[in-house]
N, C-alpha and C positions, 0 to 999 in steps of 0.2 A: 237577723243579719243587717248590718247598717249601711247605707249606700255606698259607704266607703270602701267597703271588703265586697262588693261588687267587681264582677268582670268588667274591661271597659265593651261596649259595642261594638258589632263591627261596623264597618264603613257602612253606609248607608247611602245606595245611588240608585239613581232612574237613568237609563240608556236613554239621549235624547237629541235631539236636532233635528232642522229642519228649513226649509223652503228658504230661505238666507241668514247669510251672519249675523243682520241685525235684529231678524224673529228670533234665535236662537239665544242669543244674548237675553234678550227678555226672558222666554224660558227658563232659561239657567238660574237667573237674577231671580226669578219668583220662585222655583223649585228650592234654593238656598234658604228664602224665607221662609217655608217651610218648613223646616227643619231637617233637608238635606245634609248629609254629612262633606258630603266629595258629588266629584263632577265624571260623568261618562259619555262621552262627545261622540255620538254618530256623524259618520262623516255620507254626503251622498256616494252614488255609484262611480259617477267621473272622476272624485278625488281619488276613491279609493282604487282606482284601476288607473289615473295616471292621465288624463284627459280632462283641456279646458273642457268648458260650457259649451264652449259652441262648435266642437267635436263634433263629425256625422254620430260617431258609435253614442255621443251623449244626448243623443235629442231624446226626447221625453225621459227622461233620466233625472235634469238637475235638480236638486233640492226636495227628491219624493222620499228617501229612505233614511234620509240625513239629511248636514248641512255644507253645502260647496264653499272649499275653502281653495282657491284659486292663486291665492298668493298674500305675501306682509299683507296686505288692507284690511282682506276677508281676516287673517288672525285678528290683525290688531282689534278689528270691530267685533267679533263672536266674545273675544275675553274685555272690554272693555267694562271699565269701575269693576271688573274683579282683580283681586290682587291675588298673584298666582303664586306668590310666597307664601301665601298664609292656605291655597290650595292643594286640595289632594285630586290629581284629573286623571280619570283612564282615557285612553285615546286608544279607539277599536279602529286600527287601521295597520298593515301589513305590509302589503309591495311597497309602498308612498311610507313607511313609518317613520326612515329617515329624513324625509322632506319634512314631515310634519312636525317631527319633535323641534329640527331645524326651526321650524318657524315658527314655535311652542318658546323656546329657549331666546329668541330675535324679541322679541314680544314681551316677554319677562325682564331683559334686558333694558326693554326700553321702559317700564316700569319703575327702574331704578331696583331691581330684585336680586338677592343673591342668587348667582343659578347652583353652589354650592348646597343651596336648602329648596333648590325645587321636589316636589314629592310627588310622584302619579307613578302611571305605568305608559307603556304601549305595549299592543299586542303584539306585531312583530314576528308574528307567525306562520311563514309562507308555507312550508310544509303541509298543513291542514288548509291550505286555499288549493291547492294542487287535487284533493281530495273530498275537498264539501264546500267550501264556501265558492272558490271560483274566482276570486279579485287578484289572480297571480299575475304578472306582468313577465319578469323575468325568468332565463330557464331555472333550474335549482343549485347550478354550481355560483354563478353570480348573484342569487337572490341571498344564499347562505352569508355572501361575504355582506352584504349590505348587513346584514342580521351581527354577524363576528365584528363588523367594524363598530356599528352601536355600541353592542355591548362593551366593547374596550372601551369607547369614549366617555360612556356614563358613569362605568367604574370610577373612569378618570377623574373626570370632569363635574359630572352631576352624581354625587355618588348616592343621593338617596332613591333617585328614581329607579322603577323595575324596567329597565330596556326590553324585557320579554315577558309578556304572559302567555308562556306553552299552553295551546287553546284546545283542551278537548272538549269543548261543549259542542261544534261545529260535527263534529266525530258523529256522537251521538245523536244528532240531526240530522246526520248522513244514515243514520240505521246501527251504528256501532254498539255492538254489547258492553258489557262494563269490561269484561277483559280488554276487545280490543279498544278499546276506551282508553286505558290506563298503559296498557302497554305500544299504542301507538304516540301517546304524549311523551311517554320516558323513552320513546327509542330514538323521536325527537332533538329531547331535551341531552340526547347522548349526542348526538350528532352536530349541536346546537356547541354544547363544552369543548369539545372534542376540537372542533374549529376554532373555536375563541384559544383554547391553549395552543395550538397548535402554531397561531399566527404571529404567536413571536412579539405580543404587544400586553403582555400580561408578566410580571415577574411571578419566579415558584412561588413566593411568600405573601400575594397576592392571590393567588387560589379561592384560599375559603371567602375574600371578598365578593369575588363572581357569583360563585353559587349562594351565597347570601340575598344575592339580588334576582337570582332566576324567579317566576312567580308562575303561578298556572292559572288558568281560566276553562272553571269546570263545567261540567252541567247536570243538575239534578233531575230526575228523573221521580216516575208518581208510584214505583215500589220504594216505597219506604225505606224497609232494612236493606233492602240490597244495597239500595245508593249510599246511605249512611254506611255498610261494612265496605263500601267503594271505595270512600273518602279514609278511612282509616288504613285500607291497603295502599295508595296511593303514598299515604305518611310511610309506612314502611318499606316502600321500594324504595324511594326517595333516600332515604336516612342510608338506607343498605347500598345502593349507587353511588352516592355521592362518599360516602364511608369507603367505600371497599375500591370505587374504579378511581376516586381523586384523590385519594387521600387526606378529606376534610375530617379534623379531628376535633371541634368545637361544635358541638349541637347543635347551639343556637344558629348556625352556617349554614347546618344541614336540616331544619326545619323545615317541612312542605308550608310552604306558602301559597294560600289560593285564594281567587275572589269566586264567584258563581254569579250565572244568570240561571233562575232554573227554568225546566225542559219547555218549549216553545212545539216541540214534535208534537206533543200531545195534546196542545190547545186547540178544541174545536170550536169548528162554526156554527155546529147544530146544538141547539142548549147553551150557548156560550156562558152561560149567568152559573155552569157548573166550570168552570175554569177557574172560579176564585176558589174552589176547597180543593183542586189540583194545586196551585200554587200555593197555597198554608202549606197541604203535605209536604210538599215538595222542598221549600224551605225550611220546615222541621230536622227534614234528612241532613241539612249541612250547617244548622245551629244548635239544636239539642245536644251533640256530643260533645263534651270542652274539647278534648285532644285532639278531634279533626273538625273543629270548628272554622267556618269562613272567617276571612279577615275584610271581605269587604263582598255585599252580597246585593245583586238587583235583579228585580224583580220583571217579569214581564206585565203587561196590562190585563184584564180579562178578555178584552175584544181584538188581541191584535192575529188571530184566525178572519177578522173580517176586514181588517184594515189598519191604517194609521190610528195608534190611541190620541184622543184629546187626552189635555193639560190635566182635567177633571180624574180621568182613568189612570192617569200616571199617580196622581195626588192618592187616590184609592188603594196603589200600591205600594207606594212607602207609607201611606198609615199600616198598612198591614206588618210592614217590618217595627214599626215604632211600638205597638201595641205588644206585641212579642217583646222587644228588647225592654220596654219601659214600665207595661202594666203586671207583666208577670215575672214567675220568681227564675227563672230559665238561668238568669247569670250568676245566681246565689249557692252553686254548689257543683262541685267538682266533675270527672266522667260520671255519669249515670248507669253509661254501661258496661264500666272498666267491670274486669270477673266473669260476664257476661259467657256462656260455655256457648250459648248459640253464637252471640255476635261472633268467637272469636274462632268458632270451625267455619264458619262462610267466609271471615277475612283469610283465614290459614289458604282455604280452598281458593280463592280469586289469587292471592298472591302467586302461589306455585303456580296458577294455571296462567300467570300475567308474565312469568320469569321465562317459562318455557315461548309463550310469544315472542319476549323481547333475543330471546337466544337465537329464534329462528330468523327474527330480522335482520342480527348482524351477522348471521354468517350470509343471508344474501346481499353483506355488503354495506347495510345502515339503511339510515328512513330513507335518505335519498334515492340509495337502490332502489328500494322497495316501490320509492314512487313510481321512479321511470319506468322497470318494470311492469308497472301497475298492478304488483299482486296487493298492493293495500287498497287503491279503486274497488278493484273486483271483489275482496272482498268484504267491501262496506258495502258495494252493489246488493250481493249475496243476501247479508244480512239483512238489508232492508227489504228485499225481495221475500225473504222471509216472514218479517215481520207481519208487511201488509196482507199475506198470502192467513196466517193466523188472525187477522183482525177478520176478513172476509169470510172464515171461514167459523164466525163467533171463538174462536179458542181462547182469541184474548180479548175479552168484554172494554169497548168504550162505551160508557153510561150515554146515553142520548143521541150514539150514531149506529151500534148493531146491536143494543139492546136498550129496553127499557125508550122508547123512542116517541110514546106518546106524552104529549107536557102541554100545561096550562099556556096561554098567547104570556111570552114575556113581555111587559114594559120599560125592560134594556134596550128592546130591541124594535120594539112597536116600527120608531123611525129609523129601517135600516139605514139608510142615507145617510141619516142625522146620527148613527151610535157610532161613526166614525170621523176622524178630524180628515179634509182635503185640502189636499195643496194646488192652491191657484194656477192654473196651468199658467196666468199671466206671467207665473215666477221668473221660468227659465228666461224670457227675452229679458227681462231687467236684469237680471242675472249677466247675460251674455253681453248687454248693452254699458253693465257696470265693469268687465270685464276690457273690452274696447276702449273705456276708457282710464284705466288702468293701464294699458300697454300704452296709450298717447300720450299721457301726463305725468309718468314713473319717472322719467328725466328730471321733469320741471320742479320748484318750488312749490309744496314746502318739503318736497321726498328726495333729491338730487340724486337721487340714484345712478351710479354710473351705467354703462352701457350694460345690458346685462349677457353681450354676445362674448364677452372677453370670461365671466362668469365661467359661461355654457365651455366654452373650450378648454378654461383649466379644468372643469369635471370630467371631461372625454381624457383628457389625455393621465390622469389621475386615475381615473376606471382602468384603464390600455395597461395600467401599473398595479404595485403590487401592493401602496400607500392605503391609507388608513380616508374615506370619500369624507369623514364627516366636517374636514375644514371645509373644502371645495363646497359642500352641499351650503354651511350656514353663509360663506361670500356669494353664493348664487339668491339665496334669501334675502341678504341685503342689497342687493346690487336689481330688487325689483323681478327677478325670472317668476315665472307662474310654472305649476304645476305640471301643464302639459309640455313645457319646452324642459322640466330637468328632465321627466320621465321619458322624455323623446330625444333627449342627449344620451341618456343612460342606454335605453334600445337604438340607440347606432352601433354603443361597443356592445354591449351584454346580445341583444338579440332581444326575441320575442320566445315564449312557450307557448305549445296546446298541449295541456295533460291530458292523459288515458283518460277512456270516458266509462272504463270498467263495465260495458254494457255486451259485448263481443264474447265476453268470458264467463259472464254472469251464469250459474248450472240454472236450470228451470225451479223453481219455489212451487207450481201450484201443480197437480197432479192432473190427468186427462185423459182418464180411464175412461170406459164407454158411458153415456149418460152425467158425467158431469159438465159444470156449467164451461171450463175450459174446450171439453170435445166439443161439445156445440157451438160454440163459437169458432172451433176451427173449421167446424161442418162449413158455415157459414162464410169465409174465406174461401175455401176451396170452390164451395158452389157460387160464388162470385167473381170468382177468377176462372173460374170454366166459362160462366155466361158471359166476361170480357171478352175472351177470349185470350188471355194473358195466364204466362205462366205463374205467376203469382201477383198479388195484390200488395203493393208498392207505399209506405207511407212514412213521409218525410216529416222526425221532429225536430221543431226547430226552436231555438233558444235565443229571439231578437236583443238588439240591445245589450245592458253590463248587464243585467241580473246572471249572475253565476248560481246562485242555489240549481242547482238542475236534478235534485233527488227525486220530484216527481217525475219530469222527464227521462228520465232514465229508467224507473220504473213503467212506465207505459212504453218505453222502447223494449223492453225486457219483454214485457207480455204480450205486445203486441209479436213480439219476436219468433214467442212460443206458440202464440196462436197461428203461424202461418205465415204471417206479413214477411216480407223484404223490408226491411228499415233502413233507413239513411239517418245516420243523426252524427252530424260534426261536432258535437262537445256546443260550447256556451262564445257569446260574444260573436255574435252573426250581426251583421245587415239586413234590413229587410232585401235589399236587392241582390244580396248575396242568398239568402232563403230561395227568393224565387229562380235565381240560374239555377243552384241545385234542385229543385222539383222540375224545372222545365227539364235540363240536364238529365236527370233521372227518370224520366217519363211518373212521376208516381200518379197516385189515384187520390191521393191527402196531402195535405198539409195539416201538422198541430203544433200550433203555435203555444208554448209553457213560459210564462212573467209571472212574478211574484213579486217586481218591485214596484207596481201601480202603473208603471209602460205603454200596459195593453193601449190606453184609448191613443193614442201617436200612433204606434207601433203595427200593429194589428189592420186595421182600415190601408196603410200604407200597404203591407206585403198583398191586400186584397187590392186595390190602385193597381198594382204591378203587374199582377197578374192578370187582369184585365187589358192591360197594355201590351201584354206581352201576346196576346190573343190566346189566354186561358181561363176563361172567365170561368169555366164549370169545375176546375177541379175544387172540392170543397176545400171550406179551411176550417178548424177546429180552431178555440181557444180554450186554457185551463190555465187557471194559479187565484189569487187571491183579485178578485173582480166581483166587486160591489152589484148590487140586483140591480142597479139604475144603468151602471157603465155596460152589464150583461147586455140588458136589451139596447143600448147603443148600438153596441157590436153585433145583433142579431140584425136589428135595422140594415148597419153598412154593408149586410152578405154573411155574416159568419153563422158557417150552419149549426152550431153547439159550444155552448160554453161550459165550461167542466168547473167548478170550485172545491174548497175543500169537502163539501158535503158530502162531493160523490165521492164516496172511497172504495166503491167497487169495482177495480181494474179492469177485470176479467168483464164484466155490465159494460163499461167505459172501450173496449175495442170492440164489442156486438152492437152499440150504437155507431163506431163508427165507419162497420160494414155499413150498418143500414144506410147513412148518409153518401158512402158511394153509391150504393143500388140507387139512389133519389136522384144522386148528379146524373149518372147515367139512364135515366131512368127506367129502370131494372121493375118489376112487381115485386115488394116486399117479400122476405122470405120469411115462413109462418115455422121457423125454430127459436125456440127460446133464447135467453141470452141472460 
């Protein structure tokens, strides 16, 4: 077969940014040379929750997860000498997606670029932030319209770009099975249509244009066929929804379109150098099939269970998709596994059991319901509770975490320190200090930016109406506004959210019949809450700072829940000083503190400062999330009596240690029950 009667590839991206516009730019610029195909912009926590730099809720936050795009500068310098007509950019941001594209589309403009031929996506998926990610801003009836006005505009306006990639990867990081996987993105992506037509800015005859443009953002997982018969029932909801509920009559209209990151759940910190033959599988599952093949696929790093990847580790990842698309025969012939009697009774089976989901969604009403509700919380809660509950329990074998655990010293890893990239804590002040002087100089030559308060007031009074934000949002772009002042004009009208934290409802996953490892650790609680002299043992978790992922946290609120404890846990985006009124407020016996977005060293030492201020120096504090061996013993240093990482994945282990460290504070004699 001659190269010519080859498939084309799919898109070919690294998720990436960092520490500022103009590191990121470099990145970018070197990833392209590479042989990049398209661009995938992490944005940090602040942008994407709507907060300058120098926000209390952004301090140790800016530039750790992404890169802070704060207003026109920060764009104009992150894409600079890229020419974004001849780009293909995902932009994985959400509540802010209107801001962003805004000043995506400002930028290209000023290029001299047709925005009639800009090509990317945005993710634009608030639904699945209310549910796993956490970067929601807005309640769900305003957040939907920010979502419904996009998409009318781009139709309009930029008609090649994807205004939405319905994101179920997020899902599946929450604990999601592939049913509710699939059938939480199309009850979505129903909910998503539903609005856009509804709004009265779309003609009948313009229909299948819309849906031509919806896109999805999957995630693969390390079963094989399942994922792969995933991806094939997905194509056939899709076709059957869009066929049956819209009346799109053109195929090509009603094509599942999807890119993938694959599964990040299951990369561990122990053995990480086994993370590269998880991610081959894992990719296999959504390129080897032509018919539900990616259209644009990236990769995670091997080491990003222990941290930030280097440049190096990215590179390592898109050779692994080059080598697939380039050295082997993979695009040289048709489905593989069309005929296939097994693939097609596992798809047969996921679809009916995805239909019967999405039927019981709308009759409570749609995703929206659902959310508020929180019967979709609770049960991703469930599910993951699940899960972990079978990893602990060996039923479901991780290679080099509950089986198979002794291994030669890697030299990936030799310099733990060094097997990951750090961001200069010096960032955020140059950050915040470039910021300041952005607001002093926006006026002046060579930006003449008008005032940007007249800006800020046609968008409120625009919001208060029933108009279509995305003029008002790009004259707030030009006119110099930043970030935190649209997002803080917009929550004057819309409000503020805290979604369900699905932890209240969650049924119990691990069993605690006499002599298992749960009884005893409940033993263990009660016999410490007898010698307090308290009715029960009180432990507050708390979620400092933007990092919204809170699926660990919510599962040790779950367990701890079952083991005994009284828990206090307000959901995600606390203060440290808000943590510690609630523990003094609550009398508890703990505090555990869950970051996952590199926070800990600001963060952490702060809520222990407070507490010490506040004349509570003893009650312990826990830390857990992704905290490097060096930043660990920091934190042990400053007071903190345990640090938890991904290693430990023994829940039920993880609340009998953190009896023991109350019996220590209060200095109790250890109690000689297992755990």
């Amino acid at each position: 077969m001659t190269e010519r009667q080859k498939d084309r590839p799919w898109l070919m991206r690294t998720y990436a940014g960092h520490s500022t516009a103009e590191a990121s730019n470099e990145l970018y610029r070197n990833n392209l040379a590479k042989g990049q195909t398209g661009l995938s912009v992490a944005f940090d926590l602040p942008t994407q929750t709507g907060y300058d730099p120098d926000h209390i809720l952004a301090r140790g936050e800016v530039g750790r997860v992404g890169v802070p795009v704060s207003h026109l500068g920060d764009m104009r310098r992150l894409f600079q000498d890229i020419p974004l007509e001849q780009m293909n950019t995902s932009m994985t941001i959400n509540a802010t997606a209107m801001w962003l594209l805004a000043m995506y589309q400002v930028v290209a403009e000023e290029q001299g670029a047709d925005i009639t031929k800009l090509q990317g996506t945005t993710q634009n998926d608030i639904v699945k932030e209310y549910l796993s990610r956490g970067t929601h801003v807005f309640p769900p009836g305003p957040s939907l319209r920010l979502t419904t006005d996009m998409i009318c505009y781009t139709v309009n306006s930029i008609p090649k770009w994807n205004p939405i990639n319905i994101c179920s990867y997020h899902l599946q990081e929450a604990g999601a099975t592939p049913v509710q996987e699939i059938a939480y993105a199309m009850s979505t992506a129903i909910a998503v249509l539903d609005s856009v037509f509804a709004s009265g800015q779309i003609p009948e005859d313009r229909k299948g244009d819309v849906v031509a443009r919806i896109s999805f953002f999957v995630n693969a997982g390390v079963r094989f066929i399942e994922e792969m018969c995933k991806m094939r029932a997905f194509g056939r909801i899709w076709d059957k929804i869009t066929r049956e509920r819209y009346g799109i009559e053109d195929a090509k209209q009603r094509r599942f379109r999807y890119g993938v990151q694959v599964n990040s759940l299951g990369l561990t910190e122990a053995q990480p150098e086994n993370n590269v033959q998880r991610i081959v599988l894992e990719m296999l599952a959504v390129t080897l099939s032509k018919d539900a093949r990616a259209r644009a696929v990236q990769l995670p790093a091997w080491n990003e269970a222990l941290g930030l990847p280097r440049p190096w580790d990215q590179q390592w990842s898109l050779r692994i998709q080059q080598v697939l698309a380039h050295e082997s025969d993979l695009l040289e012939y048709e489905d593989i596994f069309a005929g296939s009697h097994v693939i097609e009774a596992k798809v047969d089976a996921l679809v009916e059991e995805c239909l019967a989901e999405i039927d019981r969604i709308q009759e409570m009403g749609g995703a929206l319901a659902a959310v508020e509700s929180g019967y979709l919380k609770s049960q991703l809660v469930s599910s993951h509770a699940e899960r972990r509950a079978r990893i602990e329990a060996g039923d479901e074998k991780i290679v080099g975490v509950n089986c198979y655990q002794s291994t030669e010293p890697s030299p990936l890893t030799a310099d733990l320190d060094g097997a990951i990239m750090t961001v200069d804590p010096a960032v955020e002040a140059r950050v915040v200090a470039s910021l300041k002087n952005w607001r002093d100089t926006r006026y002046q030559p060579p930006f003449n930016h008008p005032r940007p308060c007249k800006a800020l007031e046609k968008l409120k009074e625009a919001a208060k109406g029933t108009g279509n934000l995305m003029e008002a949002t790009l004259e707030c772009v030009r006119s110099g506004v930043t970030t935190g002042e649209w997002s803080e004009a917009l929550r004057e009208v819309f409000g503020e959210f805290r979604a369900p934290t699905g932890v209240s409802s969650a049924p119990v996953a691990v069993t605690a019949e006499e002599g298992t490892p749960l009884a005893l650790v409940r033993e263990k609680v009660a016999r410490t809450a007898s010698d307090l002299g308290s009715g029960r043992l009180r432990l507050l978790v708390g979620k400092p700072g933007l990092d919204g992922h809170s699926n660990g946290a919510e599962q040790i609120a779950v367990r701890a829940r079952d083991a005994g404890f009284e828990v206090v846990y307000q959901g995600i985006r606390l203060t440290p000083e808000q943590i510690v009124s609630a523990a003094l407020a609550e009398d508890v016996h703990c505090v555990g503190l869950s970051i996952l977005s590199g926070s800990h060293a600001e963060l952490v030492p702060d809520v222990l400062v407070r507490l010490r201020e506040a004349g509570a120096p003893d009650i312990p504090v826990i830390a857990g999330g992704i905290i490097p061996p060096a930043d660990a013993e920091e934190l042990r240093k400053a007071g903190v009596a345990a640090v938890f990482t991904p290693k430990d994945f023994g829940i039920t282990e993880i609340i009998g240690r953190i009896v023991d460290e109350i019996r220590k504070a209060n200095k109790l004699d250890p109690l000689e029950v297992p755990a």
